[in-house]
GUKE-516667 format. One record per residue (C-alpha): residue in one letter; x, y, z. Coordinates in nm, 2 decimals, decimal comma. Example, Ala and Ser with C-alpha at 12.3 -4.5 7.8 and 13.67 -1.06 7.14 Angstrom:
# residues 2
<node "A" <1,23 -0,45 0,78>>,
<node "S" <1,37 -0,11 0,71>>,
This chain:
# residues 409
<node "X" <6,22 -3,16 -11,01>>,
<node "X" <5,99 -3,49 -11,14>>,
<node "X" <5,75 -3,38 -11,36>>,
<node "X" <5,39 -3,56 -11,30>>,
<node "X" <5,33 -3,90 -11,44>>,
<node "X" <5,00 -3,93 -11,63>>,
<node "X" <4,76 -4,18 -11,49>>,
<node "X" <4,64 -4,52 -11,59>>,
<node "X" <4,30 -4,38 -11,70>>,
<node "X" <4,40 -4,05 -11,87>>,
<node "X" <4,20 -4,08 -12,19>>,
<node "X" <3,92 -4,18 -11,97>>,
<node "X" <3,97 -3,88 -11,73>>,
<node "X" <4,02 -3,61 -11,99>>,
<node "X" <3,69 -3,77 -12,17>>,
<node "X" <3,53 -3,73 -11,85>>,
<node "X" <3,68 -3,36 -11,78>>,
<node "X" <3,55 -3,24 -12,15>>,
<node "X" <3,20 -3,38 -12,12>>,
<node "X" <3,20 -3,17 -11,77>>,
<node "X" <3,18 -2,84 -12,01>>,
<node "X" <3,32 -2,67 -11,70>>,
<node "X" <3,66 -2,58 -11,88>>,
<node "X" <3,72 -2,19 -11,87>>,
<node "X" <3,35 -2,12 -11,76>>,
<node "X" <3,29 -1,79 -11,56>>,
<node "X" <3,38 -1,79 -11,16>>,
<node "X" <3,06 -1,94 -10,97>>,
<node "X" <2,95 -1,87 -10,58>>,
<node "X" <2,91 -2,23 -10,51>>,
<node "X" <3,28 -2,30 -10,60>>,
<node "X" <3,39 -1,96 -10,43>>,
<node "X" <3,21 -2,05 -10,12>>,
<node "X" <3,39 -2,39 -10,09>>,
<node "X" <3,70 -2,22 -10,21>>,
<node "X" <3,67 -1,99 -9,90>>,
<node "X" <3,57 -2,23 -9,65>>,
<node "X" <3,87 -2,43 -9,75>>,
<node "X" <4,06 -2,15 -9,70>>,
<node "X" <3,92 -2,07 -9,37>>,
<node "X" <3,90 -2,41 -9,17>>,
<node "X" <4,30 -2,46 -9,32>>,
<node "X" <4,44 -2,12 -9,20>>,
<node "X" <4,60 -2,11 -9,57>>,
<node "X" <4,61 -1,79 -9,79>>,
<node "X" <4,52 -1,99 -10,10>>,
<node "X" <4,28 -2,25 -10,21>>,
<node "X" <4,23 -2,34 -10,53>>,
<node "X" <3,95 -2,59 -10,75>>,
<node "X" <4,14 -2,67 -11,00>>,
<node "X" <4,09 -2,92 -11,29>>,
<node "X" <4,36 -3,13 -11,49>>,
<node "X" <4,42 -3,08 -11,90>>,
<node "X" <4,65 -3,21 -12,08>>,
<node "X" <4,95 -2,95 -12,06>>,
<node "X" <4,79 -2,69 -11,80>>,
<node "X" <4,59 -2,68 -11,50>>,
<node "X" <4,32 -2,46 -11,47>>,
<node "X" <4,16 -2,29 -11,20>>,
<node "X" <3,76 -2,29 -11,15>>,
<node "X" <3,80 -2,14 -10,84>>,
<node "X" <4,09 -1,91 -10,65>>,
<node "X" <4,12 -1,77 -10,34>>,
<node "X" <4,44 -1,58 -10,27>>,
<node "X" <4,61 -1,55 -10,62>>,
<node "X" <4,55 -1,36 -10,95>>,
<node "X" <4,62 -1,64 -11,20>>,
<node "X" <4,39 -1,88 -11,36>>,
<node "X" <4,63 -2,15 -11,45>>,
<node "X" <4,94 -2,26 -11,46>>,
<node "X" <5,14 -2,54 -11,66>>,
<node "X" <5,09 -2,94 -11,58>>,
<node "X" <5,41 -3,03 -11,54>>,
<node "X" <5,51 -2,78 -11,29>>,
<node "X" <5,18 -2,81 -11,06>>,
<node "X" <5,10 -3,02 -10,77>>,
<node "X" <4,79 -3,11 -10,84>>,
<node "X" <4,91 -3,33 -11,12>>,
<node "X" <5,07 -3,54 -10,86>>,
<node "X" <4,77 -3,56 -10,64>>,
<node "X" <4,53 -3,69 -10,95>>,
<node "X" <4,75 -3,96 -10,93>>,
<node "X" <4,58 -4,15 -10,60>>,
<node "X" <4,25 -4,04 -10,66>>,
<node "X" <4,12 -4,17 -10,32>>,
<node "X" <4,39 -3,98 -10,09>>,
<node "X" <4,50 -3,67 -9,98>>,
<node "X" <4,83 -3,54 -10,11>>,
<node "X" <4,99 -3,36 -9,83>>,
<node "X" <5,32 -3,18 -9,87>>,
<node "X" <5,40 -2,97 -9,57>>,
<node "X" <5,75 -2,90 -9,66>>,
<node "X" <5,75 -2,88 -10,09>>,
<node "X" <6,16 -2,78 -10,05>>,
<node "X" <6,25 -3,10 -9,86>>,
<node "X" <6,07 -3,32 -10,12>>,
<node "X" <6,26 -3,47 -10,43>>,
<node "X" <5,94 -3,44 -10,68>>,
<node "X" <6,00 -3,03 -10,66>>,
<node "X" <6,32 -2,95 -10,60>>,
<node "X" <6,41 -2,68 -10,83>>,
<node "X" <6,05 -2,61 -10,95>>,
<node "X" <5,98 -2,23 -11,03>>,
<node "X" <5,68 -2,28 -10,79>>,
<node "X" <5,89 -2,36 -10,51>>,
<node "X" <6,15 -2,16 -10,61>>,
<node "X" <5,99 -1,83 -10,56>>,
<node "X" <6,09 -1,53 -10,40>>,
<node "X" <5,76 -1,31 -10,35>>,
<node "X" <5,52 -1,64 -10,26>>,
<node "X" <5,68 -1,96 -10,32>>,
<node "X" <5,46 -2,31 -10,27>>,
<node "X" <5,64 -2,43 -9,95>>,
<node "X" <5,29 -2,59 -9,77>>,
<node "X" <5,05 -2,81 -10,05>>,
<node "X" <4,77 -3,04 -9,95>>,
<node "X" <4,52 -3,16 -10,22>>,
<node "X" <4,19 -3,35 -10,22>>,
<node "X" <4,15 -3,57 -10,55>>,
<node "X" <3,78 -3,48 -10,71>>,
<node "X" <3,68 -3,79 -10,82>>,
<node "X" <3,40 -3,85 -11,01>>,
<node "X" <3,19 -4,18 -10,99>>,
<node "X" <3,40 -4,37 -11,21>>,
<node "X" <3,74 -4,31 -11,04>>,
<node "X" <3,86 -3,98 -11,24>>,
<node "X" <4,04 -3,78 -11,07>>,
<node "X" <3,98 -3,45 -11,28>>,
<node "X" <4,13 -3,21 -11,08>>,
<node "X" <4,17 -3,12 -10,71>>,
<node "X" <4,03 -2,90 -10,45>>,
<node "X" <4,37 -2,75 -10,29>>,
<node "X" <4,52 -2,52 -10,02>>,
<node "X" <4,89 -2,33 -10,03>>,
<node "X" <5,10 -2,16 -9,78>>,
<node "X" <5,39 -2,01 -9,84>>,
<node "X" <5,58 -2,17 -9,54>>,
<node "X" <5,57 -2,52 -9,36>>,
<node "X" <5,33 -2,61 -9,15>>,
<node "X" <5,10 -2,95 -9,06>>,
<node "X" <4,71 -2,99 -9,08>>,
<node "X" <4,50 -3,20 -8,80>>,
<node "X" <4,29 -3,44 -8,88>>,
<node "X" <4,01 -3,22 -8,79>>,
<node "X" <4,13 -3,00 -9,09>>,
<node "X" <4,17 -3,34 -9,29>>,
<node "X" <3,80 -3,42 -9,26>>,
<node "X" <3,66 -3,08 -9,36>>,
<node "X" <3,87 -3,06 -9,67>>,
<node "X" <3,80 -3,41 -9,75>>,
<node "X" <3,42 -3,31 -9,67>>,
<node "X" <3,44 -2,99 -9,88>>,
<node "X" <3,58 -3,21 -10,18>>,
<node "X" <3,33 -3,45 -10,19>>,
<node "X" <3,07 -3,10 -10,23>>,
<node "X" <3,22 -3,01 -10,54>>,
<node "X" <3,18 -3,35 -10,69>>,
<node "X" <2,85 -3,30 -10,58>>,
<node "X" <2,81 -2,99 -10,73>>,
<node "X" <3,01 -3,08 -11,06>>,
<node "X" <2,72 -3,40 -11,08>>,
<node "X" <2,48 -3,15 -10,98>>,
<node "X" <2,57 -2,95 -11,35>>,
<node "X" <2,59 -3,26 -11,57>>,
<node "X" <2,20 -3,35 -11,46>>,
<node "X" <2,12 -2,98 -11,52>>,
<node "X" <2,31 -2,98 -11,88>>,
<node "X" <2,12 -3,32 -11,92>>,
<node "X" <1,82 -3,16 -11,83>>,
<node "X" <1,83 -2,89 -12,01>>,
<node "X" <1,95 -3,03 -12,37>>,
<node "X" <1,62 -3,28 -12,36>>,
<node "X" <1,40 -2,97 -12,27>>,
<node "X" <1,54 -2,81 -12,52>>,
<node "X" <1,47 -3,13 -12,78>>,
<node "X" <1,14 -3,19 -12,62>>,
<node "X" <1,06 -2,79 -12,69>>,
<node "X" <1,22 -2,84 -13,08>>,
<node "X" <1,00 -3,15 -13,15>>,
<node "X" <0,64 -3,00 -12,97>>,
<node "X" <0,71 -2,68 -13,17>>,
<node "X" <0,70 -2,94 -13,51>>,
<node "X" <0,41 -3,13 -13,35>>,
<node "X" <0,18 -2,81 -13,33>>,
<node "X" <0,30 -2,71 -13,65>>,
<node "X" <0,22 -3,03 -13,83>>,
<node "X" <-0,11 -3,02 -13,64>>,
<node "X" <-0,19 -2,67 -13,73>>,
<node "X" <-0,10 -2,77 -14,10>>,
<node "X" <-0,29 -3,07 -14,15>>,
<node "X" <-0,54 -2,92 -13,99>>,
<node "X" <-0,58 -2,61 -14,18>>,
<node "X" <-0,61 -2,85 -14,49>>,
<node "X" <-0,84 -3,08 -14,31>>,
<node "X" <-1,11 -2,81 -14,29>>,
<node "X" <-1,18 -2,75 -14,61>>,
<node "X" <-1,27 -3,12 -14,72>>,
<node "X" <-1,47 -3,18 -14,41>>,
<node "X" <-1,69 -2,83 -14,55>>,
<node "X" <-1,69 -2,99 -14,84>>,
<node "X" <-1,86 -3,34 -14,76>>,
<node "X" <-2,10 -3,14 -14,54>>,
<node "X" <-2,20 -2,91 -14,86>>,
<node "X" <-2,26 -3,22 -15,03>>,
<node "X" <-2,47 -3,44 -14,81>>,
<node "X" <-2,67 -3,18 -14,76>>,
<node "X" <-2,68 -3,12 -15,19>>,
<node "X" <-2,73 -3,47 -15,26>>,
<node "X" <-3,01 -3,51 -15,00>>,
<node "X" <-3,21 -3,20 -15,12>>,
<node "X" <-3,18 -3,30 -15,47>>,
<node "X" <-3,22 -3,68 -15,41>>,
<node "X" <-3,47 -3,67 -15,15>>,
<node "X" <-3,74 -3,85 -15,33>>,
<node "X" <-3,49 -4,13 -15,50>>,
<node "X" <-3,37 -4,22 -15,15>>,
<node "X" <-3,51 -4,49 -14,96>>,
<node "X" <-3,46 -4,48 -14,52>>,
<node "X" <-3,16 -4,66 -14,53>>,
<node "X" <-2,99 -4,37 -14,74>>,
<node "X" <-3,12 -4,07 -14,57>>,
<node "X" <-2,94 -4,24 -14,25>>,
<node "X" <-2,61 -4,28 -14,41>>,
<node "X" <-2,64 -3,91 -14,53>>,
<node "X" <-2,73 -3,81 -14,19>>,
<node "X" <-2,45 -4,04 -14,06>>,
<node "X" <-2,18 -3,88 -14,28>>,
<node "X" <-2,26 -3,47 -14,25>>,
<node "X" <-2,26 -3,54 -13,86>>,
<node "X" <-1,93 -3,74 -13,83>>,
<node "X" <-1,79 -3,47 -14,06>>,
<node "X" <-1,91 -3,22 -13,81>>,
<node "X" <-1,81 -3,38 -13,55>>,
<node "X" <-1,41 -3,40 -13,68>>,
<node "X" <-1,46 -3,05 -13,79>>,
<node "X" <-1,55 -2,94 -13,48>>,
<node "X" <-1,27 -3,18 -13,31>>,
<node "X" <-1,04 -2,97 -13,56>>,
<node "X" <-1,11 -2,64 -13,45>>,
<node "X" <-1,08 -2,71 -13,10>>,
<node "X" <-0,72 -2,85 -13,20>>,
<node "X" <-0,60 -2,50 -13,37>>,
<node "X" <-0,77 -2,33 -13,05>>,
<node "X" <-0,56 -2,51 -12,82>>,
<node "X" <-0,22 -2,44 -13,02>>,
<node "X" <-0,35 -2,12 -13,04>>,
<node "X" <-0,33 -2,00 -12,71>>,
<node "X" <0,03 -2,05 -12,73>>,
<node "X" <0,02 -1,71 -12,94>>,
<node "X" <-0,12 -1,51 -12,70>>,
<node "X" <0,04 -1,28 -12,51>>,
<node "X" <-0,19 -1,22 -12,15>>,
<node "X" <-0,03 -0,93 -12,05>>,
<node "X" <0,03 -0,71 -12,36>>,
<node "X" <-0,35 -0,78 -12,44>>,
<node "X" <-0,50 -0,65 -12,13>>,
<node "X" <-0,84 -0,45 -12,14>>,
<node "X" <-1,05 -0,32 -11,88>>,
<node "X" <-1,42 -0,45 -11,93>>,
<node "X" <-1,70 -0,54 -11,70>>,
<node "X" <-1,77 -0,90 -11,62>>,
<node "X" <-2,17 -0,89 -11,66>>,
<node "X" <-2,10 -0,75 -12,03>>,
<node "X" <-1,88 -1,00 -12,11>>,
<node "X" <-2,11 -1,25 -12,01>>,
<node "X" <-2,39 -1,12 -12,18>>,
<node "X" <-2,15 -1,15 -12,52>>,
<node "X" <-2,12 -1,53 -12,42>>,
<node "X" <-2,47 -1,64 -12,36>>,
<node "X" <-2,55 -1,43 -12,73>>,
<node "X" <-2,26 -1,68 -12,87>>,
<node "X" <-2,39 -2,00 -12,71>>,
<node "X" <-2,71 -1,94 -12,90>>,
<node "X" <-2,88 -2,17 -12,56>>,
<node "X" <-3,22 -2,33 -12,69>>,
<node "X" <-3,23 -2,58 -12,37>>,
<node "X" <-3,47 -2,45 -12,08>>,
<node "X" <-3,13 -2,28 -11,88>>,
<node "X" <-3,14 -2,07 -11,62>>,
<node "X" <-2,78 -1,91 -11,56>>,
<node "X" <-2,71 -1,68 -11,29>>,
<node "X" <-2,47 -1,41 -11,37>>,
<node "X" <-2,22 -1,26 -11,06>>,
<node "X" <-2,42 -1,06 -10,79>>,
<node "X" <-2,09 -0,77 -10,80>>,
<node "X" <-2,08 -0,64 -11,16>>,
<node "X" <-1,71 -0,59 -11,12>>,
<node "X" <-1,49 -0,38 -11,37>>,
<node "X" <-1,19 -0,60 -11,45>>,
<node "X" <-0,88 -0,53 -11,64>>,
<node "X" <-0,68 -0,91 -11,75>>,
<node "X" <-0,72 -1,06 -12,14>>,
<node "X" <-1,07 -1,05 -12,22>>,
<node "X" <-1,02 -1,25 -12,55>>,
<node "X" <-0,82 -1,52 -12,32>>,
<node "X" <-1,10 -1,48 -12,03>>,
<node "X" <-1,37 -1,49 -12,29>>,
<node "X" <-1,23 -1,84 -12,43>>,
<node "X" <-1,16 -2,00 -12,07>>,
<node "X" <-1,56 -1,90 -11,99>>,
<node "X" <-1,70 -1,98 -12,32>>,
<node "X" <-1,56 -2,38 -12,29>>,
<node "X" <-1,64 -2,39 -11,93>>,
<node "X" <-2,05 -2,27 -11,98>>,
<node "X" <-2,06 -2,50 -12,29>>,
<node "X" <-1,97 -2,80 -12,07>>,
<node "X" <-2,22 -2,74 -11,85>>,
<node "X" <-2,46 -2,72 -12,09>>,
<node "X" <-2,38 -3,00 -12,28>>,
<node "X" <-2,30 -3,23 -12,00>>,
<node "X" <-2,61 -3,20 -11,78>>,
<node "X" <-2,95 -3,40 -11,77>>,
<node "X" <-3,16 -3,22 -11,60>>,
<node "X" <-3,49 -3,10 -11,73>>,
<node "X" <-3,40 -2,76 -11,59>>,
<node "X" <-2,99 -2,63 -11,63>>,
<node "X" <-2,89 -2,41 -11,34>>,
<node "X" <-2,56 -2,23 -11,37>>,
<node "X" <-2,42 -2,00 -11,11>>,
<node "X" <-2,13 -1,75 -11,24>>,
<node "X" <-1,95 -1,62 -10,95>>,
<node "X" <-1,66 -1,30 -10,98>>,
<node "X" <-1,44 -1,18 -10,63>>,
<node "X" <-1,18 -0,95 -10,62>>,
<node "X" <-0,90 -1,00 -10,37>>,
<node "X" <-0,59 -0,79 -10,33>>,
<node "X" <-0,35 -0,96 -10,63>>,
<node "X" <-0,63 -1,19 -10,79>>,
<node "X" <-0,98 -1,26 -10,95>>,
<node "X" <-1,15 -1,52 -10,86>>,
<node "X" <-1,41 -1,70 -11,07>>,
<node "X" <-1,62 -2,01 -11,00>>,
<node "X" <-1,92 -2,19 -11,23>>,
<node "X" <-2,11 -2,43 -11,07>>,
<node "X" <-2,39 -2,63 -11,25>>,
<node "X" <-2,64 -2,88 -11,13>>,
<node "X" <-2,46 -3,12 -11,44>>,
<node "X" <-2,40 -3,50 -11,43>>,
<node "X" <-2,09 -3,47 -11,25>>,
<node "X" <-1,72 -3,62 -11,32>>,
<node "X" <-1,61 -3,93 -11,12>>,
<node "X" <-1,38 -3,86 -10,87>>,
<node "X" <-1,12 -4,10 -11,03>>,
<node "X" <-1,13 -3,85 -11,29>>,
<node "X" <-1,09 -3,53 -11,17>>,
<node "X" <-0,70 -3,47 -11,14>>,
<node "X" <-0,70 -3,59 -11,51>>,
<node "X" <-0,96 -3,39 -11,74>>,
<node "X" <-0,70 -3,11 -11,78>>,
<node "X" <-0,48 -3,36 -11,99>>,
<node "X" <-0,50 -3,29 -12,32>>,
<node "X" <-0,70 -3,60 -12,51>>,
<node "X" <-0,82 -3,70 -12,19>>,
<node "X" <-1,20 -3,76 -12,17>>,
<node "X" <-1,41 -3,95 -11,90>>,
<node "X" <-1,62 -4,18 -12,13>>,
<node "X" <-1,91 -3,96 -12,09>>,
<node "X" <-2,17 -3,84 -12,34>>,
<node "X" <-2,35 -3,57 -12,35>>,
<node "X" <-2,73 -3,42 -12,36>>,
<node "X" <-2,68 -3,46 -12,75>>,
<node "X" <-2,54 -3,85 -12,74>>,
<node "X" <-2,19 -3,71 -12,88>>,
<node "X" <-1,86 -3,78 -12,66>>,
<node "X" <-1,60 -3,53 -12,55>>,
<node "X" <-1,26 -3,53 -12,72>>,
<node "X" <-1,01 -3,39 -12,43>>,
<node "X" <-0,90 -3,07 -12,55>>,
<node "X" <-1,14 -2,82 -12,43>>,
<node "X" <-1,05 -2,85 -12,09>>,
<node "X" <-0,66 -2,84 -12,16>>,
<node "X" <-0,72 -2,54 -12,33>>,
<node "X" <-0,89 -2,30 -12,02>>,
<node "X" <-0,60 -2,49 -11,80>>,
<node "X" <-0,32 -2,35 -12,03>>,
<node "X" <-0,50 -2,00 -12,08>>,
<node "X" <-0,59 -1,95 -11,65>>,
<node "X" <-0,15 -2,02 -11,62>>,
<node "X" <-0,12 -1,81 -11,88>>,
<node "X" <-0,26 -1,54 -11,70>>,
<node "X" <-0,10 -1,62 -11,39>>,
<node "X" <-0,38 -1,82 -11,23>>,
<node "X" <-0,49 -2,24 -11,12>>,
<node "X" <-0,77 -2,38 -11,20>>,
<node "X" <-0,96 -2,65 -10,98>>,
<node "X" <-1,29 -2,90 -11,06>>,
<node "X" <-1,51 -3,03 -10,75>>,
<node "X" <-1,76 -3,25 -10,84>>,
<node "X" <-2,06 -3,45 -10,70>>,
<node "X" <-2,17 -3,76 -10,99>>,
<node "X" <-2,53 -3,66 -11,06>>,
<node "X" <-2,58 -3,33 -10,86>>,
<node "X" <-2,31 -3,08 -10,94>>,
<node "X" <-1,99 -2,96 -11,11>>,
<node "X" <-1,79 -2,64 -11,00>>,
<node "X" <-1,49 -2,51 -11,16>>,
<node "X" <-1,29 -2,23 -10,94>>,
<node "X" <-1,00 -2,05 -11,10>>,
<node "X" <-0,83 -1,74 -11,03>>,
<node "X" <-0,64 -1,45 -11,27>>,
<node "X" <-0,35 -1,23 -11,16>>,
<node "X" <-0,42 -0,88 -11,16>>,
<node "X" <-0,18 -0,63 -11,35>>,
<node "X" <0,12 -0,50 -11,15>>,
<node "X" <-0,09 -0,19 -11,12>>,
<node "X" <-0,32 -0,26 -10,96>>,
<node "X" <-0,16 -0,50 -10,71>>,
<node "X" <0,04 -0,14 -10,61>>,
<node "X" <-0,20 0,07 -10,61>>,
C-alpha cells in the first residue's frame, strides 16, 4: 500500500478548505441530489462528496454507506486531489500497487475494488476534495458516464462558490445591520438632546423681542424672526428624524384595531389645524377597517400635509379614496398640487431625498417624510406608488394587507 503524497499547494488547499466553513456541517439536498445522480448515471452503490483534511477525509455527502469519514492515508480520494484537473479511475483497486494491502480493499463484507473520482477544484486550482463513486467489484465507465460525473462535479464547485457569496453576503448584512442599528441610535441620541436647545432659542427670541421691542430697530426684529424660524425649522427637521427611526418600533400586526376610515380622517383634518381655503373630499364607502391605525394614521397624516403644503392653487382640492379587495386595502390621495418632475418620482421615497421644491410657505422639504409612509405601507404588507402631472396633479396609491382573518373568512 502507498500512502497519498500531499500536494504542492497543501497549505493553500487546506486554507481554502477552512474558509469553505463546510467542514462537518449538516447533510444538504443539493449535495444529496448530485450524490444520487452520480450514483445513478454510474450504476455504482456508493458515491460520495468528500473533502480533504489533514489526516481524515470527510464526507459531505454519502450515498450507499453509514460512515462519515475515514482516515487520509488509507482513502482514494487523497490520490485523486493530486491531479486536480483529471479523473482518477481505478477499475480494478486489487491489481494496483498504490492499494495493495489497504483495509479498504482488503474487505470482506464490501471491499473498494471499482474507484473513480472527480477532483473539486476551486478557482485557484485546489483540489479540496472529490466527488466519487465505489463498487465493490471491477468494472469500466463510458465516456458518456465520464462526462456526467465530470458535469456533476463542476455543480458542486458551483454550489460550494454558491455558499462562499451567501456567507459573504450574509456577514456584511449582518455588519451593515450592526452599524444602521448605531446610526439610528446616535441619531435618536443627539437628537433627543438637540430638542431642548432648539426650544430654548425659540423661548428666547420670542423673550427678547417682547421685552426689547421698542429698543430694536428693523434690522433686529429680522434677525430675531430669522433665528426662531431656522430653529423651527431644525426642530421640526428633528422630529421628523425620531419619526422615521421610530417606525422601526412598531409592530403592524400586533397593533391592529378595527376603526372606520371617515373617523380617522376626521381626527387628521382636526390635527392639520388647515387655515388655507381646502376642500378635501373624504372616501364615498365609509369602510370599517381593521390594520394599525397609529401606523395608517402617520402614513395619511404626511401624505395630506404634502398636499397642502406643496400646492399653489388659490383653491386645494384633495380626493381621499378607500377600496376593499379580497387580501388588501387600497388607498389613493390625489390633489390638484404643483406636481413632482418625472425625473423625480422613483426617488422621493429615499430617505434625504428632496426635489428642490418649495413650498406654499417658501420653506424646502428635507426627504424624510416620504421615506417614512414607504417604510410604514411595507411594514404593513403593502407598496406605495406616486403619479404625477407638474402643475396639475399629484396622486399617491398604496395598498395594506388585511389580517389573516379576514383574508379566510
Amino acid at each position: 500500500m502507498i500512502k497519498p503524497c500531499l500536494p504542492a499547494n497543501e497549505a493553500k488547499r487546506l486554507k481554502a478548505l477552512k474558509e469553505l466553513k463546510i467542514i462537518d456541517t449538516v447533510p444538504e439536498k443539493e449535495f444529496d441530489d448530485i450524490s444520487e445522480l452520480a450514483s445513478y448515471v454510474s450504476n455504482s452503490p456508493i458515491a460520495l462528496i468528500t473533502f480533504i483534511e489533514e489526516e481524515r477525509q470527510w464526507f459531505k455527502s454519502r450515498i450507499g454507506i453509514d460512515m462519515c469519514e475515514s482516515s487520509r492515508d488509507l482513502s482514494f480520494c487523497g490520490h485523486a486531489i493530486l491531479k486536480p484537473q483529471e479523473i482518477t479511475i481505478i477499475e480494478n483497486a486489487r491489481l494496483d500497487e498504490r492499494f495493495k494491502g489497504n483495509p479498504l480493499t482488503e474487505s470482506k463484507d464490501a471491499p473498494i475494488i471499482f474507484y473513480a473520482g472527480v477532483p473539486l477544484t476551486d478557482k485557484y486550482g485546489n483540489a479540496l476534495g472529490t466527488l466519487c463513486i465505489i463498487d465493490h467489484e471491477p468494472k469500466k465507465l463510458n465516456e458518456h458516464q465520464i462526462k456526467a460525473l465530470k458535469t456533476l462535479a463542476q455543480q458542486v464547485v458551483k454550489l460550494l462558490e454558491l455558499r462562499v457569496r451567501n456567507d459573504y453576503l450574509e456577514e456584511t448584512e449582518k455588519t451593515l445591520r450592526e452599524r444602521n442599528e448605531l446610526l439610528k441610535n446616535f441619531a435618536g441620541v443627539v437628537s433627543h438632546d438637540m430638542k431642548m436647545p432648539l426650544a430654548n432659542m425659540i423661548v428666547t427670541s420670542d423673550l427678547l423681542k417682547e421685552k426689547y421691542s421698542a429698543h430694536l430697530d428693523e434690522k433686529a426684529h429680522e434677525y430675531l424672526k430669522y433665528l426662531k424660524q431656522s430653529s423651527l425649522t431644525l426642530s421640526d427637521y428633528i422630529t421628523k428624524i425620531l419619526a422615521h427611526y421610530e417606525t422601526d418600533k412598531l409592530s403592524p400586526r400586533e397593533e391592529e384595531d378595527q376603526f372606520d376610515i371617515h373617523h380617522l380622517l376626521e381626527e387628521i383634518v382636526d390635527l392639520l389645524n388647515i387655515t388655507e381655503d381646502c376642500e378635501i373630499n373624504f372616501p364615498e364607502n365609509n369602510l370599517d377597517l381593521i390594520c394599525n391605525r397609529v401606523a395608517l394614521e402617520q402614513i395619511l397624516l404626511n401624505l395630506l400635509s404634502n398636499s397642502l403644503k406643496y400646492n399653489d392653487k388659490e383653491k386645494i382640492l384633495i380626493d381621499i379614496s378607500c377600496e376593499e379587495q379580497k387580501d388588501v386595502y387600497y388607498f389613493s390621495v390625489n390633489d390638484n398640487g404643483m406636481g413632482i418632475p418625472q425625473d423625480k418620482q422613483k426617488d422621493i421615497f429615499e430617505l434625504f431625498a428632496t426635489i428642490d421644491q418649495i413650498d406654499r410657505n417658501g420653506n424646502r422639504g428635507n426627504g424624510i417624510g416620504l421615506s417614512t409612509v414607504q417604510k410604514l405601507v411595507n411594514s404593513l404588507g403593502g407598496e406605495i406608488q406616486v403619479k404625477s402631472i407638474i402643475g396639475k396633479s399629484t396622486s399617491f396609491t398604496f395598498s395594506i394587507e388585511k389580517p389573516i382573518q379576514q383574508k379566510t373568512a
